[in-house]
C-alpha positions in Angstrom: 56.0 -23.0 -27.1 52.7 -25.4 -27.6 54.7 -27.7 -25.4 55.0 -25.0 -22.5 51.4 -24.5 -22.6 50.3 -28.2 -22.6 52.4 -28.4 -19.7 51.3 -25.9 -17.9 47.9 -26.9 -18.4 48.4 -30.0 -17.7 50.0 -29.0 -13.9 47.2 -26.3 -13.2 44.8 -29.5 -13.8 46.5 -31.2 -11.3 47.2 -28.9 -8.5 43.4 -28.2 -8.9 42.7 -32.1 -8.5 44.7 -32.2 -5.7 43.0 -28.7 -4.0 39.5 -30.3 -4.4 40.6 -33.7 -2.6 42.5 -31.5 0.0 39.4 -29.8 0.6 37.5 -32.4 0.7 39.6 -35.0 2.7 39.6 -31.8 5.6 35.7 -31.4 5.5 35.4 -35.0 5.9 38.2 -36.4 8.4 39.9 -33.4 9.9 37.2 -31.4 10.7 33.7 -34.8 11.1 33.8 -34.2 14.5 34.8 -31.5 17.9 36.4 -34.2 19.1 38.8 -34.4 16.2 39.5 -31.0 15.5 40.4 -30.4 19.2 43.3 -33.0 18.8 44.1 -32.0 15.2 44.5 -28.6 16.8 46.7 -29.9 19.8 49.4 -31.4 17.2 49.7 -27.7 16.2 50.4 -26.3 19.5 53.6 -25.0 21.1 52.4 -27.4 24.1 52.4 -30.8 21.6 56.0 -29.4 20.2 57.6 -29.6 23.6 56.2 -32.9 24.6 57.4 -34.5 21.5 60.6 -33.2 22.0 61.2 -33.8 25.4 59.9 -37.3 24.6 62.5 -38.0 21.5 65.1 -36.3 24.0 64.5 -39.1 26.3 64.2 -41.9 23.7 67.4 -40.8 22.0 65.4 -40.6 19.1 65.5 -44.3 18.7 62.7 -46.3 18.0 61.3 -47.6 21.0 59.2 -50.2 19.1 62.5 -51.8 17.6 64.6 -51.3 20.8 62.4 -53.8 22.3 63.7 -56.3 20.1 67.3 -55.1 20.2 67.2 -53.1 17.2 68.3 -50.1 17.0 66.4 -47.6 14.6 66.5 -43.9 14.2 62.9 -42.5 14.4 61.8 -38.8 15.0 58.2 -39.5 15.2 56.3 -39.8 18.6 53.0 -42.3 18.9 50.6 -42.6 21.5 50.9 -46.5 22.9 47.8 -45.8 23.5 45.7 -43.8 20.4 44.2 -40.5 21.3 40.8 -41.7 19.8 41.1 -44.5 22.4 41.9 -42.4 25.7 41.9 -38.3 24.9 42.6 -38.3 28.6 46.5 -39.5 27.5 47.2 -37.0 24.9 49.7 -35.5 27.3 50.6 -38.3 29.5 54.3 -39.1 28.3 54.2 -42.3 29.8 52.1 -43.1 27.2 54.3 -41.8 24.2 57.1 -43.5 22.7 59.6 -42.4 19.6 58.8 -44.9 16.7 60.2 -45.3 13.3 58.5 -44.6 10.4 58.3 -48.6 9.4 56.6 -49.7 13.0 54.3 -46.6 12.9 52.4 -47.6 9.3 52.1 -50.8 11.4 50.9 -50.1 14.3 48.4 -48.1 12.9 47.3 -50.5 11.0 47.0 -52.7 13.8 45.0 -50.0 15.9 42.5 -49.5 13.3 41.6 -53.8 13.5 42.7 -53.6 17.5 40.9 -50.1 18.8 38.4 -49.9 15.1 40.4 -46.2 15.0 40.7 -44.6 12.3 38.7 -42.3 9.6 37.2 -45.6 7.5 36.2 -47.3 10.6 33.5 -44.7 11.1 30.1 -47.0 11.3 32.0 -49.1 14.2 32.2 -48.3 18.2 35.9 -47.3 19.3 37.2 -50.2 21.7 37.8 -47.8 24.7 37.7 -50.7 27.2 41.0 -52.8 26.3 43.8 -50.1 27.1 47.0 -51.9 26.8 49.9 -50.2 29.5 52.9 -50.2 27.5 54.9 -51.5 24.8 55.7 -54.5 26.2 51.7 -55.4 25.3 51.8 -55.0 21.9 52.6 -57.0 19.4 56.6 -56.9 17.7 56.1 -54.2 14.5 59.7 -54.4 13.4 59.4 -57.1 11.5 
């Protein structure tokens, strides 16, 4: 029985650690600014859900990043070629969305946040709003 109640403790520690950064992570990047919580709020809407699927519908939910390259991946996420932080004006435009795999997206958002200085820890530097690439073909291969 002590070892039940050890445990137990133990995971009411942790989900409380994890409620405090929750909280804290929301206060701080999902609600700093209007701006953000209008988009957060878009990826919640019936509107957003038919866009990405009519999107994935049209890629054959295949990575579009890899099919570039001859690759073919199976993805299910859709990205913004160009990031919503860059050009709000393209959050609906699905000429700028593409289905990408779960490999080229960590990448390619890593390359936004040193390409576009997106991202929640680039906060003290200026958005790059006036390089918009046009398409995949512009970017670099993320497949690798």
């Amino acid at each position: 029985m002590a070892d039940l109640s050890a445990y137990e403790e133990r995971i009411a520690k942790q989900r409380s650690h994890i409620k405090r950064h929750q909280q804290e992570y929301n206060a701080t990047a999902r609600a700093a600014n209007d701006e953000r919580k209008q988009r957060d709020g878009f990826y919640h809407s019936i509107e957003w859900k038919h866009i990405r699927l009519s999107v994935l519908e049209r890629d054959n939910y295949v990575c579009q990043y890899c099919y570039r390259f001859g690759i073919v991946r199976p993805a299910n996420t859709v990205d913004h070629i160009v990031p919503g932080q860059v050009a709000p004006e393209l959050i609906r435009d699905t000429s700028n969305l593409a289905t990408i795999c779960r490999e080229c997206h960590r990448r390619k958002t890593d390359w936004e946040h040193k390409f576009y200085h997106t991202g929640y820890k680039n906060n003290n530097q200026k958005i790059q709003k006036d390089i918009l690439l046009k398409g995949i073909s512009e970017l670099p291969n993320f497949s690798k």
